[in-house]
N, C-alpha and C positions, 0 to 999 in steps of 0.2 A: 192522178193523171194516168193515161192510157193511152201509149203512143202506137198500140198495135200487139204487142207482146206482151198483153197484161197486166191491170192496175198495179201502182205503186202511190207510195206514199212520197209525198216533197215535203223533208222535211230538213231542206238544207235551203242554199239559194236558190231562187227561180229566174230564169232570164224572163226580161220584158218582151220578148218578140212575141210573133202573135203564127201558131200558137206557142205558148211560153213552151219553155224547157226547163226541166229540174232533172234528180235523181233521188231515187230513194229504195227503202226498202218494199219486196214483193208485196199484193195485198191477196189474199185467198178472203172467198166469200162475199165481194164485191159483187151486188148483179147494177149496171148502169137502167135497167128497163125500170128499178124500184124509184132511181133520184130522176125520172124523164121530166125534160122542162127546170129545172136546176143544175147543168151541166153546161157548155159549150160544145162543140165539135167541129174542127175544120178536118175536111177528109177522113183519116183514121184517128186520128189523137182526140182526146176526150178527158176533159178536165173542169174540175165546180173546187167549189171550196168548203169543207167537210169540218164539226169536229166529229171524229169517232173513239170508240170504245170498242177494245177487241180484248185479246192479248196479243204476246210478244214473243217467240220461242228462240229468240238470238237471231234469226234469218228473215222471219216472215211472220206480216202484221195480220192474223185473222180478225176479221169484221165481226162486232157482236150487233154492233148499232150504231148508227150517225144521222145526225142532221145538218142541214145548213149551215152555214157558217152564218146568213145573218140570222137566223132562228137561236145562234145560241150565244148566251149572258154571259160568258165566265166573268169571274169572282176577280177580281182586281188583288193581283198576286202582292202576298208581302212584301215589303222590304228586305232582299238577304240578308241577314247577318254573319258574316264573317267571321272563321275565330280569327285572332291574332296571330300574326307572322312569326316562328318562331326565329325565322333566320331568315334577315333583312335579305335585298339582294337588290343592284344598283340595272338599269334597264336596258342595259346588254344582255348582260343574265338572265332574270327575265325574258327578252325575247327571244333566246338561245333556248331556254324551255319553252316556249310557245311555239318554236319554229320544230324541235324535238318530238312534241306533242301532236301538233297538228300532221306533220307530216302522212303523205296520203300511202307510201311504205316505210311500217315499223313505228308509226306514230299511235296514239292511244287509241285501240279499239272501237270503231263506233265515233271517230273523232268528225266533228262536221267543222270546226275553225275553232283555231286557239290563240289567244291574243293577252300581250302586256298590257295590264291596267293598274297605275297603280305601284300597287306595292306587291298585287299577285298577279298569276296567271290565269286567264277564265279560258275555260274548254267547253265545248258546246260537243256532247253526245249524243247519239241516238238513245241510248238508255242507259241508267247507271245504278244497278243494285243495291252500289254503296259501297263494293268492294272495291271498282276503280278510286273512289275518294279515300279509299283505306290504303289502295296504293300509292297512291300521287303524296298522301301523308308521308306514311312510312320513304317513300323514294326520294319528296323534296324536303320537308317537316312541315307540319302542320301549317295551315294557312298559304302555303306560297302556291299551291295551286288550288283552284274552286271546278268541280265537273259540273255539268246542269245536263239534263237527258231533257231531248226532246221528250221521248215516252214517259208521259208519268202514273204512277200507279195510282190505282182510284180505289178508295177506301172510303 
C-alpha cells in the first residue's frame, strides 16, 4: 500500500474501507509502473496484493521480487507442532501475558497481536530469528508462549 509517503508492507490488519487502511513496515525498491494494471488507486493511495521476496534489515523491507497474489500457489503450511507446556497456567494468566506481549508500548518487538489459546500464548510478529522464541522461553518456560513472524526466511 502507498498512501503517498511511500510503499509499505500490510502486514497486520487492513480495514475494509475503500481505499483500505493498514500499517506496516517501509518498502525500498518498489517501482508501481513494473505491477501497472494489477494494483488499485483512488486519488493517491495505491494498493494490489503481492507475495514478495526481498530482505529485512529490522526497519525496512527491500524488494528482490514479487508477483501477484493470484499468480502465486503457496504450499499449504504444516500443522504446528507445539512443545509441551512446561508450567500450566489457568486463563487469566495467560491473558495477562498476551495483554503484556502484545501491548503497542514495551510489548514484544515486532508484536502485530497476541492472544490466549488454549493452554498458550500465540504472538504474531513481524519477524522472528528465533531469539524472540528463545526469549519468551527462557521468560515464560517452554511452550507457554508460540512467536510466528509474518517474514519468513526462504531457504
Amino acid at each position: 500500500m502507498d498512501t503517498g509517503d511511500g510503499p509499505e508492507l500490510c502486514l497486520g490488519p487492513v480495514a475494509e474501507s475503500y481505499p483500505p487502511q493498514c500499517s506496516g513496515p517501509p518498502v525500498e525498491g518498489w517501482d508501481w509502473a513494473s505491477y501497472r494494471g494489477t494494483f488499485d488507486r483512488v486519488d493517491d493511495v495505491r494498493w494490489g496484493a503481492y507475495a514478495v521476496t526481498g530482505t529485512w534489515d529490522g526497519t525496512t523491507f527491500t524488494v528482490a521480487g514479487a508477483i501477484t497474489a493470484a499468480l502465486y500457489d503457496a504450499v499449504a503450511p504444516e500443522e504446528p507442532v507445539h512443545p509441551d507446556v512446561e508450567q500450566p497456567r489457568d486463563e487469566a494468566e495467560l491473558q495477562e501475558i498476551a495483554d503484556d506481549l502484545g501491548a503497542v508500548d514495551g510489548g514484544l518487538p515486532g508484536a502485530q497481536g497476541a492472544y490466549a489459546d488454549g493452554e498458550r500464548v500465540l504472538v504474531d510478529v513481524l519477524y522472528d530469528d528465533g531469539s524472540l522464541q528463545e526469549w519468551a522461553d527462557a521468560t515464560y518456560g517452554v511452550g507457554a508462549v508460540v512467536v510466528t513472524g509474518a517474514l519468513v526466511d526462504v531457504g
